[in-house]
Jmol script that loads the backbone (N, CA, C; Angstrom):
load data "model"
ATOM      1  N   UNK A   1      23.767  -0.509  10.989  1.00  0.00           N
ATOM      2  CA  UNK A   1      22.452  -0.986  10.558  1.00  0.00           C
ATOM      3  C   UNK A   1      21.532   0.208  10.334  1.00  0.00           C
ATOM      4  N   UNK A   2      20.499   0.490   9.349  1.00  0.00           N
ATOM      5  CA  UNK A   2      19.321   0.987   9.135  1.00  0.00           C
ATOM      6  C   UNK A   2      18.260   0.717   8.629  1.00  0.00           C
ATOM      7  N   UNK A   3      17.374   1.399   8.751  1.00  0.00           N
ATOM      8  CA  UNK A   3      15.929   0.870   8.578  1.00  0.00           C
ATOM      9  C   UNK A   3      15.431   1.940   8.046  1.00  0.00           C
ATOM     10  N   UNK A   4      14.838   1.353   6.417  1.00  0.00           N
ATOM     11  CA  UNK A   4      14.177   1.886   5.205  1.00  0.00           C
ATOM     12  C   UNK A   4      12.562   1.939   5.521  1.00  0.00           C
ATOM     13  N   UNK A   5      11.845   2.605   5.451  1.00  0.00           N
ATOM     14  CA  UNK A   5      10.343   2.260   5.697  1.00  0.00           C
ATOM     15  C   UNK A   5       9.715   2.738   3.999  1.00  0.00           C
ATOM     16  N   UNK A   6       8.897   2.352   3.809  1.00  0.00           N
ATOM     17  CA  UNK A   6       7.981   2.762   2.352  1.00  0.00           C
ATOM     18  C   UNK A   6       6.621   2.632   3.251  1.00  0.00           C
ATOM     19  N   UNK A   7       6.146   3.360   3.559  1.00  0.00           N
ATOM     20  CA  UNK A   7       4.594   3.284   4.669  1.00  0.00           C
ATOM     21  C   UNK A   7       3.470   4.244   3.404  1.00  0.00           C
ATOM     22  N   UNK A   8       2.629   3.457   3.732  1.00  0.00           N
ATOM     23  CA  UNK A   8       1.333   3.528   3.066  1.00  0.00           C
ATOM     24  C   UNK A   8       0.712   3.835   1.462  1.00  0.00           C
ATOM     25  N   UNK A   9       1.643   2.523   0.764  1.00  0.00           N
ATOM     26  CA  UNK A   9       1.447   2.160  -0.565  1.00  0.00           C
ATOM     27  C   UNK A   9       0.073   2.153  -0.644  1.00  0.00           C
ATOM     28  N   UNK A  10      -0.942   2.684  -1.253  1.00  0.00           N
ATOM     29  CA  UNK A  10      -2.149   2.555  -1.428  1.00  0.00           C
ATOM     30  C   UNK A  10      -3.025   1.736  -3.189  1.00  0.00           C
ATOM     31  N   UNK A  11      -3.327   0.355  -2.371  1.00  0.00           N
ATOM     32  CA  UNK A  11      -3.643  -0.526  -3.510  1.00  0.00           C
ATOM     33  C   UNK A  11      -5.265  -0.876  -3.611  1.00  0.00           C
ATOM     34  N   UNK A  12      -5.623  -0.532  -4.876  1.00  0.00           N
ATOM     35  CA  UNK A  12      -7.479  -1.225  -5.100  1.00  0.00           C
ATOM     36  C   UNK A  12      -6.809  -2.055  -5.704  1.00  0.00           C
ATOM     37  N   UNK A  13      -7.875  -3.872  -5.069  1.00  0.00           N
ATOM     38  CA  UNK A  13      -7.415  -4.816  -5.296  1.00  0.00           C
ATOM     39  C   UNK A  13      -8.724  -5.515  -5.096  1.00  0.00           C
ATOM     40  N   UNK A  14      -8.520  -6.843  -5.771  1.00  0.00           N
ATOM     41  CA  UNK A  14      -9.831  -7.730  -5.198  1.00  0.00           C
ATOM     42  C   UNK A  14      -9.845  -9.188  -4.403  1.00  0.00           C
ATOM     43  N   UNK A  15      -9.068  -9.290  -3.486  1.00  0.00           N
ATOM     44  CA  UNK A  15      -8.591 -10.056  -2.394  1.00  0.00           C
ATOM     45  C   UNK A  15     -10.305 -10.457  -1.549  1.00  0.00           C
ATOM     46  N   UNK A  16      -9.867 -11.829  -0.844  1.00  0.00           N
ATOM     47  CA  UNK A  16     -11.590 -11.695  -0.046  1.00  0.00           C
ATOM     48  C   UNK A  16     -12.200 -13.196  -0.548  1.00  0.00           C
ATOM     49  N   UNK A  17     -12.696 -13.994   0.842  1.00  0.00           N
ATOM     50  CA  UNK A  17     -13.243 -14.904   0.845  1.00  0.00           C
ATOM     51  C   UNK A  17     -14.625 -14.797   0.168  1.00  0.00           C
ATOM     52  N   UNK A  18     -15.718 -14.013  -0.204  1.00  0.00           N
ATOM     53  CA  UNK A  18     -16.520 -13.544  -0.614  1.00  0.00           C
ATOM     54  C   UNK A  18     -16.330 -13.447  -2.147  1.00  0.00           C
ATOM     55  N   UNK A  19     -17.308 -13.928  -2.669  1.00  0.00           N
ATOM     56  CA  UNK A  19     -17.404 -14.324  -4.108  1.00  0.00           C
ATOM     57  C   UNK A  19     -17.436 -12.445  -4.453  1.00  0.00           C
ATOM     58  N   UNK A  20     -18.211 -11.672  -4.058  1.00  0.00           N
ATOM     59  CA  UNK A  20     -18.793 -10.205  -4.336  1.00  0.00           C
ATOM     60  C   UNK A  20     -17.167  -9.963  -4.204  1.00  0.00           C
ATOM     61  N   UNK A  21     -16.188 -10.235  -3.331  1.00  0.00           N
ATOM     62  CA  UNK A  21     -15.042  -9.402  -3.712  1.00  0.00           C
ATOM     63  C   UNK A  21     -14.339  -9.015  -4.707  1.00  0.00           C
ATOM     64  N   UNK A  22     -14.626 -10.510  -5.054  1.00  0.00           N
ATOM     65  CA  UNK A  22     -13.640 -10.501  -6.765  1.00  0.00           C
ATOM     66  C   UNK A  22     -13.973  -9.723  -7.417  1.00  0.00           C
ATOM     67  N   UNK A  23     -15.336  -8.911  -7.460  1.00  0.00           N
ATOM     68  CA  UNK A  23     -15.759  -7.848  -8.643  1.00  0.00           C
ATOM     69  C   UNK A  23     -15.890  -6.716  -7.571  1.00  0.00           C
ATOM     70  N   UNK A  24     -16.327  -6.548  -6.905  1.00  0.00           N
ATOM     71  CA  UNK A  24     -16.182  -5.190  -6.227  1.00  0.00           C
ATOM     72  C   UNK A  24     -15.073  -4.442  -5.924  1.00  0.00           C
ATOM     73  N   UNK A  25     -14.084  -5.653  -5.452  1.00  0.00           N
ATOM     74  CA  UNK A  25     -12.844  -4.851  -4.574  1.00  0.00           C
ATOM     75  C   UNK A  25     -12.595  -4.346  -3.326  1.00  0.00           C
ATOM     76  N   UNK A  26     -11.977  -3.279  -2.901  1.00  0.00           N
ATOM     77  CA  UNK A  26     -11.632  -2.614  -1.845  1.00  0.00           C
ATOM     78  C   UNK A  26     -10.270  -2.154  -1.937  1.00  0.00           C
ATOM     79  N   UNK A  27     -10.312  -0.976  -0.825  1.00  0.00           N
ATOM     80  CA  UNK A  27      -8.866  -0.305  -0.675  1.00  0.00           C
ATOM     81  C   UNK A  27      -7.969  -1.387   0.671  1.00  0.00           C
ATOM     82  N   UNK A  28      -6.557  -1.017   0.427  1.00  0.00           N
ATOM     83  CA  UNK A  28      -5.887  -1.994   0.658  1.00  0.00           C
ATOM     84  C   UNK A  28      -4.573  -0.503   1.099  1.00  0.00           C
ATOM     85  N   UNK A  29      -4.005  -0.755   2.421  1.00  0.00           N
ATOM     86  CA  UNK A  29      -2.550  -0.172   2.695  1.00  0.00           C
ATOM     87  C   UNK A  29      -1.776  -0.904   3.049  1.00  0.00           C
ATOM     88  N   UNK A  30      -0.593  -0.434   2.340  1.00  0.00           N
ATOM     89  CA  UNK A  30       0.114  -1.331   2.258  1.00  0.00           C
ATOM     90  C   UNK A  30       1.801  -0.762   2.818  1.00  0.00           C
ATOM     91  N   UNK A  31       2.718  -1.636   3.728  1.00  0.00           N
ATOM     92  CA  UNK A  31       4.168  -0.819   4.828  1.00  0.00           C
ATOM     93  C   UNK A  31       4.715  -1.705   4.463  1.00  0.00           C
ATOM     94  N   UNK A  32       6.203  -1.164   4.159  1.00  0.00           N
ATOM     95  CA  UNK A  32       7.183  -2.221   4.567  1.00  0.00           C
ATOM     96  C   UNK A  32       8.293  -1.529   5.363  1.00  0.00           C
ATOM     97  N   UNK A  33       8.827  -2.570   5.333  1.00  0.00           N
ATOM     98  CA  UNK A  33       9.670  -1.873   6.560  1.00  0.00           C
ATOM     99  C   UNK A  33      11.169  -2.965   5.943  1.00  0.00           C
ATOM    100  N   UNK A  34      12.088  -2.354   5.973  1.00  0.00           N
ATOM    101  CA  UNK A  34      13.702  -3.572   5.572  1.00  0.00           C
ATOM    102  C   UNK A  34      14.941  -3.241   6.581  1.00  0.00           C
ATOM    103  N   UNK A  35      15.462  -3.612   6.990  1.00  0.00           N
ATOM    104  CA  UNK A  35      16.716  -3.565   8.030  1.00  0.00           C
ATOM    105  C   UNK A  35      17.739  -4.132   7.837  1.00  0.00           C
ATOM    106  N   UNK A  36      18.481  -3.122   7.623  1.00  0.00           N
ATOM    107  CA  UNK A  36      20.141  -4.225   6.999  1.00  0.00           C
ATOM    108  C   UNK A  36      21.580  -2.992   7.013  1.00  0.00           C
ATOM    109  N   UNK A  37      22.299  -3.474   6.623  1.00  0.00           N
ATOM    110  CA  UNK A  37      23.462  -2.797   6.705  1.00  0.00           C
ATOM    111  C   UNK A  37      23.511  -1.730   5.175  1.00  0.00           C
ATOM    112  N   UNK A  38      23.119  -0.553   5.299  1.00  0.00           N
ATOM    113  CA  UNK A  38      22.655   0.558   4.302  1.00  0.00           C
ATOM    114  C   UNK A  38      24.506   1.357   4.151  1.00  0.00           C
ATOM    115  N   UNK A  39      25.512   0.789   5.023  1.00  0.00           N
ATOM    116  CA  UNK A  39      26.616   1.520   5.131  1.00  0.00           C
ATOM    117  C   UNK A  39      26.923   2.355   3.827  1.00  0.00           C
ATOM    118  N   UNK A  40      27.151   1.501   2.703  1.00  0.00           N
ATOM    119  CA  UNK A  40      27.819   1.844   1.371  1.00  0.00           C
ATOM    120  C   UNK A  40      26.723   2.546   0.781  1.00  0.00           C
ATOM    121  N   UNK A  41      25.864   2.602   0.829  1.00  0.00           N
ATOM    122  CA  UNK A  41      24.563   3.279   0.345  1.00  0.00           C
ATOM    123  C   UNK A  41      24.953   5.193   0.847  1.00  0.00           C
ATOM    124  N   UNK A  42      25.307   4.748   2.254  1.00  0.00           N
ATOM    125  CA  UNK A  42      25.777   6.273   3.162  1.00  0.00           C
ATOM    126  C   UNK A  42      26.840   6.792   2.598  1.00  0.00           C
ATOM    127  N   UNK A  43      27.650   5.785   1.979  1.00  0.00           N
ATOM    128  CA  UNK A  43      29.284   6.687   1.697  1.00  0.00           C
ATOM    129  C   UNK A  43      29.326   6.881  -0.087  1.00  0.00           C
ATOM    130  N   UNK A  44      28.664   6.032  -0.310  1.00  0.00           N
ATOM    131  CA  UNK A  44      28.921   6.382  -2.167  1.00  0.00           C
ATOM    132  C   UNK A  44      27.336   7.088  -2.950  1.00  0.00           C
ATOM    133  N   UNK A  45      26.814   7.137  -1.733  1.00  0.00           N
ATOM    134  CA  UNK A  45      25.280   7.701  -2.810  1.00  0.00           C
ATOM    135  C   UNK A  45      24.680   6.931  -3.987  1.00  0.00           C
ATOM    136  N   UNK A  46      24.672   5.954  -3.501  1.00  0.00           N
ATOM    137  CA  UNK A  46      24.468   5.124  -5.185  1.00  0.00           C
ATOM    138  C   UNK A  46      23.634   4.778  -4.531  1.00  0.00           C
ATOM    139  N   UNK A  47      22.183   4.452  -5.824  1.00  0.00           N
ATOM    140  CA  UNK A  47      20.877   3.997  -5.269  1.00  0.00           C
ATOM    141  C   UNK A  47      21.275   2.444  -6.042  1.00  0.00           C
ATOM    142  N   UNK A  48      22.071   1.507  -6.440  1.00  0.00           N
ATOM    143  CA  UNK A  48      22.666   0.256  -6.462  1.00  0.00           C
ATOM    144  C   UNK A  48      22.523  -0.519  -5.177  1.00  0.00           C
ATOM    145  N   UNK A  49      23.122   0.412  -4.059  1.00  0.00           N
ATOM    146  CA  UNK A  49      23.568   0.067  -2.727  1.00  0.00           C
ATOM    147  C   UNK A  49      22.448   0.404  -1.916  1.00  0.00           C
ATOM    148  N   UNK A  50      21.545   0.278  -1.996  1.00  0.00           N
ATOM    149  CA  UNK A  50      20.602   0.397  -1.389  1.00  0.00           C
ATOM    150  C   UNK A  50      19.233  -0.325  -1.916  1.00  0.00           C
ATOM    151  N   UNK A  51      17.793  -0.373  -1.193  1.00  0.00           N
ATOM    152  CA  UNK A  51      16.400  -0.770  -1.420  1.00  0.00           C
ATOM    153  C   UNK A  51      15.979   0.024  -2.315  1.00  0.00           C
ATOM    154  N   UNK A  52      15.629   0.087  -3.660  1.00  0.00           N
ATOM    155  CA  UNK A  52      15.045   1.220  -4.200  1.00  0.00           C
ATOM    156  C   UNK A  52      13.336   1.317  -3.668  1.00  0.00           C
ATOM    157  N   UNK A  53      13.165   2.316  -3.106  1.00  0.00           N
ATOM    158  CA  UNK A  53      11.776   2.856  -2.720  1.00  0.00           C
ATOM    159  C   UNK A  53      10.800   2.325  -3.754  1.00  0.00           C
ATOM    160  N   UNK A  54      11.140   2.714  -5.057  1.00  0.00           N
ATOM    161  CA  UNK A  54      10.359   2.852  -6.180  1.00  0.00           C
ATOM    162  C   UNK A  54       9.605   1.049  -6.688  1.00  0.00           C
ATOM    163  N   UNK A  55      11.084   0.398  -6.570  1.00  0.00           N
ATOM    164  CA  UNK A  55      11.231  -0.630  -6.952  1.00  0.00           C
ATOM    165  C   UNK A  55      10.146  -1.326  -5.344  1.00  0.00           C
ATOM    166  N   UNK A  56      10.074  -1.197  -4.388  1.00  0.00           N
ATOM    167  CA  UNK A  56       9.559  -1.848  -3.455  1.00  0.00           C
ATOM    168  C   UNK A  56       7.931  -1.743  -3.731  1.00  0.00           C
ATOM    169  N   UNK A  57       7.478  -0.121  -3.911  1.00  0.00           N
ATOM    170  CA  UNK A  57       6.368  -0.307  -4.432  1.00  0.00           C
ATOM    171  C   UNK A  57       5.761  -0.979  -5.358  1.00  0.00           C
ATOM    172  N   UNK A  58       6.405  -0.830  -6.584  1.00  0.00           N
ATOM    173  CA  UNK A  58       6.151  -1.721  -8.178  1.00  0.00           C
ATOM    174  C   UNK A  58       5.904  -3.073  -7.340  1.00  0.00           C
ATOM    175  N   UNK A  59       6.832  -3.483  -6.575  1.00  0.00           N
ATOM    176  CA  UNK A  59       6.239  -5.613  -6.303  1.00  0.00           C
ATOM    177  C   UNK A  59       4.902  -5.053  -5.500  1.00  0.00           C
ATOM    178  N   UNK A  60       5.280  -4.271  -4.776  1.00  0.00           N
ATOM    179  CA  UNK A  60       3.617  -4.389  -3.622  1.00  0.00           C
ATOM    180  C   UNK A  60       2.667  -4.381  -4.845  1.00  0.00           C
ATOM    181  N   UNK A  61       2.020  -3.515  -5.873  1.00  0.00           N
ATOM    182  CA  UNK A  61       1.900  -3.052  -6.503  1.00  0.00           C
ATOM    183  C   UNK A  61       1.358  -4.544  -7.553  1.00  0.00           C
ATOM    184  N   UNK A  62       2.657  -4.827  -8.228  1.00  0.00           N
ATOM    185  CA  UNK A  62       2.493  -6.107  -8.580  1.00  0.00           C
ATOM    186  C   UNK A  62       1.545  -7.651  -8.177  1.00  0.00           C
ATOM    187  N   UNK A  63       2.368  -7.242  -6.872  1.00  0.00           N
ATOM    188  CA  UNK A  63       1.357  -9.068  -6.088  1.00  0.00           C
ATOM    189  C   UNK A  63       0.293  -8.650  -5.585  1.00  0.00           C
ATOM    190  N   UNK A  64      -0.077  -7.232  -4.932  1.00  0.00           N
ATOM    191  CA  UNK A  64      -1.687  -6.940  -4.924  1.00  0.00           C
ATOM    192  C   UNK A  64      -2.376  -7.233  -5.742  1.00  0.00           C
ATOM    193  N   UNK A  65      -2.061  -7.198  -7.194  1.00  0.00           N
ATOM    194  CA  UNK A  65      -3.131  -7.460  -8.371  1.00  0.00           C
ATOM    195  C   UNK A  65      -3.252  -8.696  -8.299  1.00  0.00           C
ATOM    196  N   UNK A  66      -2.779  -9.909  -8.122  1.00  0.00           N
ATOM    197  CA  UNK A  66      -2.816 -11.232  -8.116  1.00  0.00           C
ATOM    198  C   UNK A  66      -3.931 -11.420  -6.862  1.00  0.00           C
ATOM    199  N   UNK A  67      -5.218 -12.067  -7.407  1.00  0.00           N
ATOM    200  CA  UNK A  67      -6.184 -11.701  -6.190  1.00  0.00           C
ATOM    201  C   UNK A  67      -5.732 -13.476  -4.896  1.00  0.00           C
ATOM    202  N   UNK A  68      -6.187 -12.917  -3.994  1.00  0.00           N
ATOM    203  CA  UNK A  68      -5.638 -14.291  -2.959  1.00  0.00           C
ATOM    204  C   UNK A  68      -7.326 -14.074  -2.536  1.00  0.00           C
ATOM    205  N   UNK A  69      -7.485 -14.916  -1.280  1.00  0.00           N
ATOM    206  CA  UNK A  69      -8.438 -15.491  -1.057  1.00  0.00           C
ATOM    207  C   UNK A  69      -8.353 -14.618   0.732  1.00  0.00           C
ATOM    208  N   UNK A  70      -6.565 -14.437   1.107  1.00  0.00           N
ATOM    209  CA  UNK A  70      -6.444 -13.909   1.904  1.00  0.00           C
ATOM    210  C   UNK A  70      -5.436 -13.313   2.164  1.00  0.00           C
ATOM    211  N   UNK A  71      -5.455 -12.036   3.257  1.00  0.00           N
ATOM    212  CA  UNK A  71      -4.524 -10.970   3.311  1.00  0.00           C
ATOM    213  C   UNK A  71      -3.499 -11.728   3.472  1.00  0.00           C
ATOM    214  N   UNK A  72      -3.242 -13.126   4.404  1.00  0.00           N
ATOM    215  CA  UNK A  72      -2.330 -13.467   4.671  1.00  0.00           C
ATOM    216  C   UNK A  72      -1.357 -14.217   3.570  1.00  0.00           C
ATOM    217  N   UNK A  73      -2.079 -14.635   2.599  1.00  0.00           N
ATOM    218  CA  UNK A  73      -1.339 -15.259   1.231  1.00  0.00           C
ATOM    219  C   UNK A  73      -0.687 -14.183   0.415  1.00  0.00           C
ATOM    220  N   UNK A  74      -1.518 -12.834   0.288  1.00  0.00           N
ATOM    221  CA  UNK A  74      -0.780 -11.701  -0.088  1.00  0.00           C
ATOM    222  C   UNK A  74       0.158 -11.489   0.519  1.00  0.00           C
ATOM    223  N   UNK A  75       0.381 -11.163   1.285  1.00  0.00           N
ATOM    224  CA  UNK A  75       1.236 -10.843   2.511  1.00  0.00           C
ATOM    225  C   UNK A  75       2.997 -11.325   2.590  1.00  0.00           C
ATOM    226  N   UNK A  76       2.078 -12.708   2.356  1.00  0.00           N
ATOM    227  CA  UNK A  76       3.543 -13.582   2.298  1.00  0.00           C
ATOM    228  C   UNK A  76       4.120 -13.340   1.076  1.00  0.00           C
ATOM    229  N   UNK A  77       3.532 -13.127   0.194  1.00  0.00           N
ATOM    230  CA  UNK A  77       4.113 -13.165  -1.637  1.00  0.00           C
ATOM    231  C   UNK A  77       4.785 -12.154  -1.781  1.00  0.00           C
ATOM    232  N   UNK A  78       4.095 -11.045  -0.800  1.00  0.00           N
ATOM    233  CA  UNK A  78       4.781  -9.801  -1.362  1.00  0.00           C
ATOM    234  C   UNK A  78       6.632  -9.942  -0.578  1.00  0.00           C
ATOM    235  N   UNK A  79       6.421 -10.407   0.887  1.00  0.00           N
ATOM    236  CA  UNK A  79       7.235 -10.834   1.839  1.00  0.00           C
ATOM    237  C   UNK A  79       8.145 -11.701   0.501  1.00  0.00           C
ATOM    238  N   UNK A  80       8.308 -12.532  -0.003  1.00  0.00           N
ATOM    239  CA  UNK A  80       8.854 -13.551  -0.602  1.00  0.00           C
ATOM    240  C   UNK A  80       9.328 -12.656  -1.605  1.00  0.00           C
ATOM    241  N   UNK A  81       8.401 -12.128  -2.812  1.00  0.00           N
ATOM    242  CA  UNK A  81       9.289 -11.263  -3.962  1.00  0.00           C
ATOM    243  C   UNK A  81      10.440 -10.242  -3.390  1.00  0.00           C
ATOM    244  N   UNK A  82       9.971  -9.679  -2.466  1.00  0.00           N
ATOM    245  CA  UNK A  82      11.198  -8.495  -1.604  1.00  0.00           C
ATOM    246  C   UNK A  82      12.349  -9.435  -1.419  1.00  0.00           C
ATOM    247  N   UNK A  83      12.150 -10.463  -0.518  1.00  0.00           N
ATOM    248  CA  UNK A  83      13.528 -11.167  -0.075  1.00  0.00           C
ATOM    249  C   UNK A  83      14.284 -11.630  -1.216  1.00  0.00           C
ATOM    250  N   UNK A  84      13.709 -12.477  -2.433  1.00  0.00           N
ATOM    251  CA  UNK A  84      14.247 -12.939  -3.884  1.00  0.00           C
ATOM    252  C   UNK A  84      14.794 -11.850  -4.466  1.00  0.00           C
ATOM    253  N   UNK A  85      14.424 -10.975  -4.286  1.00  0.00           N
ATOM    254  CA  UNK A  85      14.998  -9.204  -5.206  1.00  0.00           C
ATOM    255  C   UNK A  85      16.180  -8.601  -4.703  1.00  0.00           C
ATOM    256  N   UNK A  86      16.152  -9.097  -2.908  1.00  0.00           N
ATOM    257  CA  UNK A  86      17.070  -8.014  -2.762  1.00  0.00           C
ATOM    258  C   UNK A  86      18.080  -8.666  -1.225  1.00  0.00           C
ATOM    259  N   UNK A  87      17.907 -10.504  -1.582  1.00  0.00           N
ATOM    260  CA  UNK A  87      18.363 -11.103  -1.059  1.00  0.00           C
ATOM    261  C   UNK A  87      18.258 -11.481   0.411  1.00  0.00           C
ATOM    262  N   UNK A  88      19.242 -12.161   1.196  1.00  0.00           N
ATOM    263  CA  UNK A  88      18.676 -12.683   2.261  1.00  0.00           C
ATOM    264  C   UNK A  88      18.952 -12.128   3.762  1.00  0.00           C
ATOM    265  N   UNK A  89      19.686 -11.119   3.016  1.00  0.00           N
ATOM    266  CA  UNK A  89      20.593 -10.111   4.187  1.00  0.00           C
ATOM    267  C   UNK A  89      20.005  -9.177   5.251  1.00  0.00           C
ATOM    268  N   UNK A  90      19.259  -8.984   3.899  1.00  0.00           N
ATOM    269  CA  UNK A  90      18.305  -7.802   4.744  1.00  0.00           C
ATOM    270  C   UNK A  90      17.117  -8.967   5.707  1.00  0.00           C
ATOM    271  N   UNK A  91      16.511  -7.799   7.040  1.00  0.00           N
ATOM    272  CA  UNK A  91      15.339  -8.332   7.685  1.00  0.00           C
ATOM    273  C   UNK A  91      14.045  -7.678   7.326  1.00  0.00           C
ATOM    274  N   UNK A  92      13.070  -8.286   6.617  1.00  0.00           N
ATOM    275  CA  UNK A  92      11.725  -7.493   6.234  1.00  0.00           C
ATOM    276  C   UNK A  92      10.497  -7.581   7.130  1.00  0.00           C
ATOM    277  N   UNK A  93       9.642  -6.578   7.102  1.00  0.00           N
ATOM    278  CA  UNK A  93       8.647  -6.887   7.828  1.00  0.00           C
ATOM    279  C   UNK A  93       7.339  -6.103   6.418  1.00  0.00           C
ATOM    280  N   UNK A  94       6.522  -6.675   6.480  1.00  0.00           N
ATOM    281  CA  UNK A  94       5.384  -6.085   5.290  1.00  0.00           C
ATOM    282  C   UNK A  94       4.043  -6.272   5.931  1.00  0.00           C
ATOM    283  N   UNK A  95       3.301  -5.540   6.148  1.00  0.00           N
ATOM    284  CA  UNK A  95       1.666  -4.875   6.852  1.00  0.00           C
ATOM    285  C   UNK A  95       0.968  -4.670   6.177  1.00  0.00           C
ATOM    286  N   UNK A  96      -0.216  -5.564   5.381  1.00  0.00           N
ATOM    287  CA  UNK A  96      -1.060  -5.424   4.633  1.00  0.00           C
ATOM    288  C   UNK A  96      -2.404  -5.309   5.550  1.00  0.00           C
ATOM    289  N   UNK A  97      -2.966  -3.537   5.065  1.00  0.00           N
ATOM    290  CA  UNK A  97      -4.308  -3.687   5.945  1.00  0.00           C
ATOM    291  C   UNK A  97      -5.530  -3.449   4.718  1.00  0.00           C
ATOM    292  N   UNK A  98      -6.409  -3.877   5.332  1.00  0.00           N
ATOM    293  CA  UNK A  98      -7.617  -4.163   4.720  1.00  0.00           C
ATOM    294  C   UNK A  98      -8.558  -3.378   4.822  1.00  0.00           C
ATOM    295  N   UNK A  99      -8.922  -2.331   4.394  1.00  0.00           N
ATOM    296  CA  UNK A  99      -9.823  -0.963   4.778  1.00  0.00           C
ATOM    297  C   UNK A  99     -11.197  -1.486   4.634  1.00  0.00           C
ATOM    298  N   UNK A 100     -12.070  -1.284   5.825  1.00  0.00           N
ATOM    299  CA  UNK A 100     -13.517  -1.592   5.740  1.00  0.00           C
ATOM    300  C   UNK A 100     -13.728  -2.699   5.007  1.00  0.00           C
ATOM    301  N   UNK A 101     -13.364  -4.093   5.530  1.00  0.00           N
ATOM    302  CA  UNK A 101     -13.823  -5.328   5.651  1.00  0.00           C
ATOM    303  C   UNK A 101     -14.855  -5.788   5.580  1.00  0.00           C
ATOM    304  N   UNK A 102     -15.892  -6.540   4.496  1.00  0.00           N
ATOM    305  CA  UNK A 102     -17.315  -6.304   4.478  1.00  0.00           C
ATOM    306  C   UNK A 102     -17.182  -7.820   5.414  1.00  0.00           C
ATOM    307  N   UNK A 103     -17.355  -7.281   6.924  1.00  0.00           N
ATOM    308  CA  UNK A 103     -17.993  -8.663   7.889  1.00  0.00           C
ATOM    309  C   UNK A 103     -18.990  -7.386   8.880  1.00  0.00           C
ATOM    310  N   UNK A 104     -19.132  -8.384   9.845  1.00  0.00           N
ATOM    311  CA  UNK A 104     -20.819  -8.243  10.253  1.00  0.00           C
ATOM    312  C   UNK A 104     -20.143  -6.883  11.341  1.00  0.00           C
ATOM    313  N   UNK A 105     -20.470  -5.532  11.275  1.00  0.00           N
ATOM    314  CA  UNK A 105     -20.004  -4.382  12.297  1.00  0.00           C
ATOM    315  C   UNK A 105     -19.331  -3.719  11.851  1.00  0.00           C
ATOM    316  N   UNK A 106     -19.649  -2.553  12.337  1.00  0.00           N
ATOM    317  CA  UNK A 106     -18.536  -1.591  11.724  1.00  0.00           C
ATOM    318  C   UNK A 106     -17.181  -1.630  12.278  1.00  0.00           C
ATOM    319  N   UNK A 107     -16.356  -2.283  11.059  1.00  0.00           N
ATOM    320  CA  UNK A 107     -14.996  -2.300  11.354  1.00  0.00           C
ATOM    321  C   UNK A 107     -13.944  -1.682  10.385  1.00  0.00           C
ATOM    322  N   UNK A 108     -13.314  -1.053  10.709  1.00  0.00           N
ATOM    323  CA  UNK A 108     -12.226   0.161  10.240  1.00  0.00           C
ATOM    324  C   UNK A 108     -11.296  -0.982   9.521  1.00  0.00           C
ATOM    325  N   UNK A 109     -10.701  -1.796   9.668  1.00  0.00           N
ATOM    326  CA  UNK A 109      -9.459  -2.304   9.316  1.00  0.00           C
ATOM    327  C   UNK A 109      -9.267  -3.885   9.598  1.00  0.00           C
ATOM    328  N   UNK A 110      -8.720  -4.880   8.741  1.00  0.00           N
ATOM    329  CA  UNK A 110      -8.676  -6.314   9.083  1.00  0.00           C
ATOM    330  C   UNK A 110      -6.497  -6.352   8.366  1.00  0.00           C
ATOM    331  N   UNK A 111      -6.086  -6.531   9.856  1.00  0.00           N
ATOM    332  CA  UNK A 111      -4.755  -6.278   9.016  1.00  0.00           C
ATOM    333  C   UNK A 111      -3.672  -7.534   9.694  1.00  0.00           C
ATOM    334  N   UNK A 112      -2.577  -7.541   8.771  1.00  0.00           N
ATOM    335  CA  UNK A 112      -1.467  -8.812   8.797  1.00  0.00           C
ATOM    336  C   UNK A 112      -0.415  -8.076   8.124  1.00  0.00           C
ATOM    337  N   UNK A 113       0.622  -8.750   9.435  1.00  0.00           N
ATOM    338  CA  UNK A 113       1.583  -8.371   9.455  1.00  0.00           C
ATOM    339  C   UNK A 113       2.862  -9.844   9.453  1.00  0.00           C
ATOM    340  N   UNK A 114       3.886  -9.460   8.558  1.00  0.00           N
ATOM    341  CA  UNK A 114       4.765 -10.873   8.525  1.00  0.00           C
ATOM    342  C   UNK A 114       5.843 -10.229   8.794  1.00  0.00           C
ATOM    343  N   UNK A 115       7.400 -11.102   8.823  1.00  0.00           N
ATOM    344  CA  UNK A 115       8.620 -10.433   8.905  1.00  0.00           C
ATOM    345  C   UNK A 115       9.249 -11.926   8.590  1.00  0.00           C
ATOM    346  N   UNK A 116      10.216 -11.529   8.012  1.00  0.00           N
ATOM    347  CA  UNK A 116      11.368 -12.468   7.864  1.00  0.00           C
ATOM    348  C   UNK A 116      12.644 -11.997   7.113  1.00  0.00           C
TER     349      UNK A 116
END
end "model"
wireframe off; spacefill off
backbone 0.3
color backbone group
C-alpha cells in the first residue's frame, strides 16, 4: 500500500452563503490525499499505473469553479469526481480550507474534510 498526497492546490473561487461572495470571492486550499496499492506504478514506471498529480489538480481545479453555497458540497464533488476517475479501489480523503471567512472575528480558516 501507498499514499499519494497533492497538498496545497491553491484555488480563487466564489463559494459562500453570502450573496457578496458570489462576486468577491476568496482564496481556497485545497489536499488530497489517495491510498491504494501503487505496486505496479513501483515496478514499471508508468504514470498509467498510478494517480496522475496533474490530473488530480485539473478536477480540484475544475469543481472549485462550480460555485456551492458550501465548503461541504464542494468537498464532496471534488471527493466524487476523484473516485469516478480513478475508481473504487483506492481510499480518498480531500481538505478544502477556506482562508479568512468573512464571519463575525478574526478567523484564519473555516475547513472540511471528507474521505471515502
Amino acid at each position: 500500500m501507498g499514499l499519494i498526497e497533492v497538498i496545497g492546490i491553491k484555488v480563487f473561487a466564489y463559494h459562500g452563503c453570502l450573496e457578496e461572495e458570489s462576486t468577491i470571492g476568496g482564496q481556497y486550499v485545497v489536499d488530497v490525499r489517495v491510498e491504494g496499492d501503487f505496486g505496479e506504478a513501483e515496478r514499471k514506471d508508468d504514470l498509467a499505473a498510478t494517480v496522475d498529480y496533474g490530473a488530480v489538480a485539473a478536477i480540484v481545479r475544475a469543481e472549485m469553479s462550480t460555485r456551492s453555497r458550501l465548503i461541504e458540497h464542494v468537498t464532496a464533488r471534488i471527493l466524487a469526481r476523484l473516485r469516478s476517475t480513478w475508481g473504487p479501489e483506492h481510499r480518498w480523503w480531500v481538505r478544502v480550507v477556506k482562508l479568512r471567512p468573512p464571519i463575525q472575528g478574526d478567523v484564519e480558516q473555516a475547513v472540511y474534510t471528507v474521505e471515502g
